[in-house]
C-alpha positions in Angstrom: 86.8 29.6 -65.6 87.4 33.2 -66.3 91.1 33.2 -64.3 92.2 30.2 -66.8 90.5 31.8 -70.3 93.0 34.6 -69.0 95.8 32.3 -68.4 95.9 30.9 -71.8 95.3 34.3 -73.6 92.2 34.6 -74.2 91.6 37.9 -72.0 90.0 39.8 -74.9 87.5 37.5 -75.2 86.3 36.9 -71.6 86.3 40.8 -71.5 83.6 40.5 -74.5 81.2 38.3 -72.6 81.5 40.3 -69.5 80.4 43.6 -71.3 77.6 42.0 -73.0 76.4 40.2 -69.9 76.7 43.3 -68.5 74.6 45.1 -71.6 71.8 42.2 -71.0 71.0 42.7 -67.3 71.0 46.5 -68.1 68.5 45.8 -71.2 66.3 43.2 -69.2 66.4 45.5 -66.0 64.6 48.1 -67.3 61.5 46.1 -67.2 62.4 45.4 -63.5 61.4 48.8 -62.5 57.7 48.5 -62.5 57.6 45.3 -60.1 59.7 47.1 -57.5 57.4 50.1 -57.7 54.7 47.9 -56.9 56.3 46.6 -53.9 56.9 49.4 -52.3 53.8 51.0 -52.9 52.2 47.9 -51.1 54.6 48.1 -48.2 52.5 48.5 -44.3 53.4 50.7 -41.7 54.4 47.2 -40.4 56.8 46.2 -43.1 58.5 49.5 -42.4 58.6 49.6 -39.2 60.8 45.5 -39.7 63.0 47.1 -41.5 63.7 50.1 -40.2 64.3 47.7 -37.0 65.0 44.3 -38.5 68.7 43.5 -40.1 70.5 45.6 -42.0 69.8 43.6 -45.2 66.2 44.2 -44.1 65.1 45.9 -47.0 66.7 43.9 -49.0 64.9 40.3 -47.5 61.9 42.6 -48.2 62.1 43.5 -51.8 63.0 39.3 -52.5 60.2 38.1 -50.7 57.6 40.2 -52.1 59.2 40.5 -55.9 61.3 37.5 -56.2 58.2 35.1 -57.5 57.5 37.6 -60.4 60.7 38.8 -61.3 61.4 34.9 -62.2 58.4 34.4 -64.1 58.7 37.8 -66.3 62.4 37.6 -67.0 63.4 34.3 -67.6 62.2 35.0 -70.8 63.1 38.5 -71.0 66.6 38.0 -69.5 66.8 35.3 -72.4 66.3 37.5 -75.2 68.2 40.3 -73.7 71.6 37.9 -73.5 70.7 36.5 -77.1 70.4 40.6 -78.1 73.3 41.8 -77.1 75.5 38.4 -78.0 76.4 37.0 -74.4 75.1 33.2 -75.1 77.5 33.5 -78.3 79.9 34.8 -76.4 79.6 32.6 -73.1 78.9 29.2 -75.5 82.3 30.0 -77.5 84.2 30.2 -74.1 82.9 27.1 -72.8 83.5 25.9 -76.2 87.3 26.5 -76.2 88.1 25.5 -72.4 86.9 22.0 -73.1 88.8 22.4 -76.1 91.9 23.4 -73.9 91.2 20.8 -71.2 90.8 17.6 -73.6 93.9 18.7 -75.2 96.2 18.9 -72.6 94.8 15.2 -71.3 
């Protein structure tokens, strides 16, 4: 989507909704901290120990598995109001808005 809003000029625009996506996930993320925090302050010699051995995305697999649950329930909502904050759903609906607009009218 984003390569054709380019195409047909509307660059400016798409670089809008990027930067306020971008000014959401920083807002929302904030609140992020604690949960992570939390994780790791629960981690066992054990859980170390898999990831100092494990994968290299060990850490990683670690961190979803024990935070993914409550991230989701926490921030829907937060993410939500972050996005309506900072004007990304305007932005993202008035994109989506003018490429159907585009594509019916070249049919």
């Amino acid at each position: 989507m984003e390569k054709k809003l380019r195409d047909i000029g509307m660059g400016e625009d798409v670089d809008k909704f990027i930067l306020t996506l971008n000014r959401g996930a920083e807002d929302a993320a904030k609140q992020a901290k604690p949960i992570f925090v939390d994780a790791i302050k629960k981690m066992t010699i054990t859980d170390v120990m898999a990831i100092l051995k494990g994968q290299p995305d060990a850490a990683t697999q670690y961190l979803k598995k024990t935070t993914s649950s409550q991230l989701q329930t926490q921030f829907r909502p937060v993410i939500k109001a972050s996005l309506d904050k900072v004007g990304a759903t305007k932005h993202y609906k008035d994109l989506a808005s003018t490429t159907i607009k585009f594509h019916l009218s070249r049919k």
